[in-house]
N, C-alpha and C positions, 0 to 999 in steps of 0.2 A: 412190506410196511413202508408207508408215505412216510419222508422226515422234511418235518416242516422247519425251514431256515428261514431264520429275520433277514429283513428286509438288509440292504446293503447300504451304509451309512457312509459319504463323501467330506469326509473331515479335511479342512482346509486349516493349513499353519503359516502362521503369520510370522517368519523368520526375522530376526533383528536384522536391522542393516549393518552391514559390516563396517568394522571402526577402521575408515580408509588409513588415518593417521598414525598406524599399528601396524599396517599391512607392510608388509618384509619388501615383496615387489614394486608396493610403490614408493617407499621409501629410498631403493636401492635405485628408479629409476629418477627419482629427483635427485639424486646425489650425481648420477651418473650426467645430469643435465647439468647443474649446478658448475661443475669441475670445467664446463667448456669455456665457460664465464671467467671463471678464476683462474685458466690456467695463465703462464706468462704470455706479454703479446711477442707474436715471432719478430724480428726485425723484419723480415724480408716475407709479406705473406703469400703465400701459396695462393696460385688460380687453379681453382679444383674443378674440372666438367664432369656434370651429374646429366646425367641419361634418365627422363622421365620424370615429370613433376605429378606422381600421386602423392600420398602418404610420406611414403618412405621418402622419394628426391628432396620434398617439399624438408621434412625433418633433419635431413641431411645439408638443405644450405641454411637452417637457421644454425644450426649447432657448429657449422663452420663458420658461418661467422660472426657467433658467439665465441667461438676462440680466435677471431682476426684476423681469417684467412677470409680471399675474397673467390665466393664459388659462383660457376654459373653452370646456370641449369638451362639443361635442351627438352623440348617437348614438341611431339608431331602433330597435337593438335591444337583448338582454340582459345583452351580454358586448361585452369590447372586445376589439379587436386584430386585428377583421377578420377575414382570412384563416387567420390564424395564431390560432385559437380552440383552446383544449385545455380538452378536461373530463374527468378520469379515472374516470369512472364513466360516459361516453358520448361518443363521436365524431363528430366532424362532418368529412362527406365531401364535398369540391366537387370538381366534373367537369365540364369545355368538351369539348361535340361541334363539330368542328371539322376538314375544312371544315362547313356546316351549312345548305347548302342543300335539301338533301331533308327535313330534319328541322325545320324552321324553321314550318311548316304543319303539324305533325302534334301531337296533345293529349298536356297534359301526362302523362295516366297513361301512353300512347305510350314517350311518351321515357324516364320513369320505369322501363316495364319492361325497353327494351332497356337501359337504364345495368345494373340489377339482373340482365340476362343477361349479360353482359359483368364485373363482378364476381361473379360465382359461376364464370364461367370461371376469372378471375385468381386468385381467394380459397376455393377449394371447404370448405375446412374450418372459413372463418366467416360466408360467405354463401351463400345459397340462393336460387333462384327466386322459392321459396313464402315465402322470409322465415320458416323453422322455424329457424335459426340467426338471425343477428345480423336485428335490425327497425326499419324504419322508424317514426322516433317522428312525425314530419315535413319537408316537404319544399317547395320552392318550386324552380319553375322558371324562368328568365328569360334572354326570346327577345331578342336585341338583331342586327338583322339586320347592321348596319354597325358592329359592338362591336372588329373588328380592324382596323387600317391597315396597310398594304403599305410597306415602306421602298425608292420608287421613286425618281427625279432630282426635285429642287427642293421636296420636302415639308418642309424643317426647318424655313425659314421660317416655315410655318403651326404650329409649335408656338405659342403663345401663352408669354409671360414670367410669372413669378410675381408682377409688379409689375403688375396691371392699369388697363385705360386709366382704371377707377371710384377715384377715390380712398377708400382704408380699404378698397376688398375686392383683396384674394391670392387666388391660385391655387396649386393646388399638384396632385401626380399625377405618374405617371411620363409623361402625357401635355406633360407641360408642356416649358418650355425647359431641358435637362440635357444634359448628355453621354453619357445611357447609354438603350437600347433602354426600353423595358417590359417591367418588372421589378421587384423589393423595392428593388435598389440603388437605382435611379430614382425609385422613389417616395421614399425615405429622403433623398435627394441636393435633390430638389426640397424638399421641408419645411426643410431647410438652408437652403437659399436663399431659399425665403418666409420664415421666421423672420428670414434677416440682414437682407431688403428691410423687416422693419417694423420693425426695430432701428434703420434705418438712418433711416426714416424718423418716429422717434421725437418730433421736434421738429415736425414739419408737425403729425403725427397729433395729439398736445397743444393745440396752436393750435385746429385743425378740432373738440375736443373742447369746448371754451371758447367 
């Protein structure tokens, strides 16, 4: 016996937006932002060196000196902001091959070309194979075999805290100890929390500076 089934119906739900002004996380990280502003100013402020102006360095020298302290940030390249680079007169495209084990041994122009077959797929009308539309000015590639973690049983621990065991050096990354995956939030969340640890740690840091 044939059993005839209706057709299959694609129901779309229009979810409310979420009432951000409610929300626990963003509440607790305005507050957390708030507090650097308010806290007392140091008499004597701290010169803080921050390693790397994405996200996270960038967050970390407002929020320091948002509390009075005066930071300075190092960066090996042109432009800051990491990830988040804009230049309106040219773009910068990042791309993870991922999973990335067949690709992990093969040379850079390799990989270069199949990214650039794969955007002329996606893009035909601003990329090309041959690079007769939009061109490569420059390019680096970077092979990190074990660059992702797996969120398995008993890994939180192994995050490391932003207060490290060395006194005067912080840690900061979405790697570190946060409440949120790897991500922008997490990296932004963790410079929060490295900036309060050396706020907090104001007085020791003086002393050790003496």
């Amino acid at each position: 016996m044939n059993h005839i089934h209706p057709p299959l119906r694609v129901v779309c739900v229009d979810y409310l937006r979420p009432d951000l002004d409610n929300s626990v996380n963003f509440l607790e990280a305005a507050l957390l932002s708030s507090s650097f502003r308010s806290s007392p100013r140091p008499s004597k402020p701290l010169k803080v060196v921050i390693a790397g102006a994405g996200l996270a360095g960038l967050s970390t020298v407002k929020y320091l000196a948002d509390a009075g302290h005066k930071p300075v940030l190092l960066e090996a390249r042109d432009v800051l902001g990491g990830k988040e680079y804009y230049d309106p007169k040219q773009s910068m495209l990042e791309l993870v091959f991922a999973p990335a084990e067949e690709w992990i041994s093969r040379s850079d122009s390799e990989i270069i070309d199949a990214a650039m077959g794969e955007l002329a797929k996606l893009f035909p009308d601003e990329i090309s194979t041959d690079q007769s539309k939009a061109k490569i000015v420059k390019y680096h590639v970077v092979k990190t075999p074990r660059s992702v973690y797996r969120t398995v049983p008993n890994c939180e621990p192994c995050r490391p805290l932003q207060r490290s065991p060395i006194e005067g050096f912080y840690l900061s990354g979405d790697y570190t100890k946060q409440k949120y995956l790897a991500s922008m939030e997490g990296a932004v969340l963790s410079e929060k929390l490295r900036a309060q640890a050396i706020v907090q740690d104001y007085e020791l840091l003086v002393a050790r500076g003496q």
